[in-house]
C-alpha positions in Angstrom: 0.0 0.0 0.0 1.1 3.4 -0.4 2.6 4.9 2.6 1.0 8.5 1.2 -2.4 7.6 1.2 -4.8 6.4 4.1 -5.8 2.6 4.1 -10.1 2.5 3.4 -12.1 1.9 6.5 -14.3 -1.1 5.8 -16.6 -2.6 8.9 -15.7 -5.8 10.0 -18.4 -8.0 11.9 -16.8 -10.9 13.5 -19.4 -13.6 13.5 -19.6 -16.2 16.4 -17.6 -19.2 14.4 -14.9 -17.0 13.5 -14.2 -14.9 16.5 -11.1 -16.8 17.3 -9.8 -16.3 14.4 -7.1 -13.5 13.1 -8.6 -10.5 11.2 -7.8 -10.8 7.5 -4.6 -8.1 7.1 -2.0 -7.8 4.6 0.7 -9.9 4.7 3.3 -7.4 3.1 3.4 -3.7 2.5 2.4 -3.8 -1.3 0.1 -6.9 -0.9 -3.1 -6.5 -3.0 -5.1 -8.8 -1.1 -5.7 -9.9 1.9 -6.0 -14.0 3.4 -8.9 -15.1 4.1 -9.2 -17.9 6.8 -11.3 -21.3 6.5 -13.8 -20.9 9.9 -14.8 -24.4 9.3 -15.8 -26.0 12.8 -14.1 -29.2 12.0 -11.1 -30.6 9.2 -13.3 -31.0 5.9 -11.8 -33.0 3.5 -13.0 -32.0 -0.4 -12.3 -35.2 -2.7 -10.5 -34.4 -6.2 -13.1 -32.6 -8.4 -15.5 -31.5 -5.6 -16.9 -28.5 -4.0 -17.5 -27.3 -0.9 -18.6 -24.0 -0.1 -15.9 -22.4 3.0 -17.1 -20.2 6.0 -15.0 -17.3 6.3 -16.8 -16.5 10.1 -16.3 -12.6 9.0 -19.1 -10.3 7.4 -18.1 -6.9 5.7 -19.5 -3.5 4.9 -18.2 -2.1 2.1 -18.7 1.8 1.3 -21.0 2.5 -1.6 -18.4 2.3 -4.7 -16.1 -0.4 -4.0 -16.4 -4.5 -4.6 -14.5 -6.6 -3.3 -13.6 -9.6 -5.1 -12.6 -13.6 -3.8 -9.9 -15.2 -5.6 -7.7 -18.2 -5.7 -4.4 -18.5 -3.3 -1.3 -19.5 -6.0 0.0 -21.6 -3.5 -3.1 -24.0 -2.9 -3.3 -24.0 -6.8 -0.2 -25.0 -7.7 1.0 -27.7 -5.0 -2.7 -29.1 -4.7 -4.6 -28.1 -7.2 -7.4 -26.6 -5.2 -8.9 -23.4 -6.5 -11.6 -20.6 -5.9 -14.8 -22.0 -8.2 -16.3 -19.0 -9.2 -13.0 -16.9 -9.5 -13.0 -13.7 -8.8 -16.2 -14.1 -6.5 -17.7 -10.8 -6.4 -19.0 -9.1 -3.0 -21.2 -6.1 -3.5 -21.1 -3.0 -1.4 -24.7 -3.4 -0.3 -23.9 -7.5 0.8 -23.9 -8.2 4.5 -24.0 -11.9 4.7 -21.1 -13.9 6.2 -18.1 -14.4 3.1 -17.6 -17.8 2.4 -15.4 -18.9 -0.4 -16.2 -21.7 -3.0 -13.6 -24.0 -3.2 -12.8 -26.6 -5.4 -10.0 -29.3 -5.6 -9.1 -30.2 -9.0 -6.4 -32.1 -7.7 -5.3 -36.1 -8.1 -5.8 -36.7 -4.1 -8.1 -35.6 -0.9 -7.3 -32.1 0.2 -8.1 -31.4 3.7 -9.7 -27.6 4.6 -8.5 -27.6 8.4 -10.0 -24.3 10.7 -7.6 -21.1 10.5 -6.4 -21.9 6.9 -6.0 -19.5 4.1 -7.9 -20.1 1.5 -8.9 -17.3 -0.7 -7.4 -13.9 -1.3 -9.7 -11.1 -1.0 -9.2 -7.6 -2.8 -11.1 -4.6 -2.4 -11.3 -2.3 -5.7 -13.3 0.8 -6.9 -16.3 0.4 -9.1 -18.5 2.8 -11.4 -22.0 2.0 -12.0 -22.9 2.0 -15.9 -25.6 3.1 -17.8 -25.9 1.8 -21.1 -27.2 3.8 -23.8 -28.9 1.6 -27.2 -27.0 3.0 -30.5 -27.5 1.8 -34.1 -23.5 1.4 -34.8 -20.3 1.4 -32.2 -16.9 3.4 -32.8 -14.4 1.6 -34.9 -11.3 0.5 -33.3 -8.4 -1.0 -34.4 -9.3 -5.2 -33.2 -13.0 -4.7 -34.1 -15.0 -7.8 -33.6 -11.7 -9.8 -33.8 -12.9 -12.5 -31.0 -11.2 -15.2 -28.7 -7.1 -15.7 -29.4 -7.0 -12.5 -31.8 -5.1 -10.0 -30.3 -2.1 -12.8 -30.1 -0.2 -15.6 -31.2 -0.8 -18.9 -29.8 2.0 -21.1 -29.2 
């Protein structure tokens, strides 16, 4: 984070099954994200290629403008295979339910969600409402309506 400007206040509610746990903090001065922790009340073991959906024990309010969005830890990915499902989850600023993570193991063996884990990042980031406005013809650009693998090479 930048040492200039002031972090965003975001309310925190600590819900029952989670108030043991740490508060979900960057781990490094120019982290993006914060960790959030599995508040799961026992060791849940997710079987390769199934879901489970992950109690966080936290609830947020974000101020009007800002999302925050759930997304995969490269560390569970890459040595287990286990990812966020619906990556990046999206929380709106008007949500007040209890975050809980999707996660799914696309791994070869069990993987075991034990209670204090990290298992999701979370990133807070400014939004814009849109208003779309119905026109007969868009601007040019320079792709056009060049779709999926055109603005590359493959290989």
């Amino acid at each position: 984070m930048n040492a200039i400007d002031p972090p965003l206040r975001v309310a925190l509610k600590r819900l029952p099954h989670g108030a043991d746990l740490p508060l979900p903090a960057h781990a490094s001065a120019n982290a993006a994200g914060v960790d959030l922790l599995a508040a799961v009340k026992a060791p849940l073991a997710l079987a390769p290629m199934a879901r489970a959906l992950i109690p966080t024990g936290i609830a947020i309010a974000l101020p009007n403008g800002f999302e925050a969005q759930v997304r995969p830890r490269s560390g569970l990915a890459a040595k287990h295979g286990v990812s966020v499902l619906n990556s990046p989850g999206t929380i709106d600023a008007d949500y007040r339910g209890e975050i809980s993570v999707i996660l799914v193991n696309f791994g070869d063996a069990p993987f075991t969600v034990e209670r204090g884990m990290r298992v999701a990042q979370m990133v807070v980031a400014p939004v814009r409402a849109i208003a779309f406005e119905n026109v007969e013809d868009l601007s040019d650009s320079q792709r056009g309506s060049a779709g999926f693998g055109s603005t590359g090479t493959v290989g």
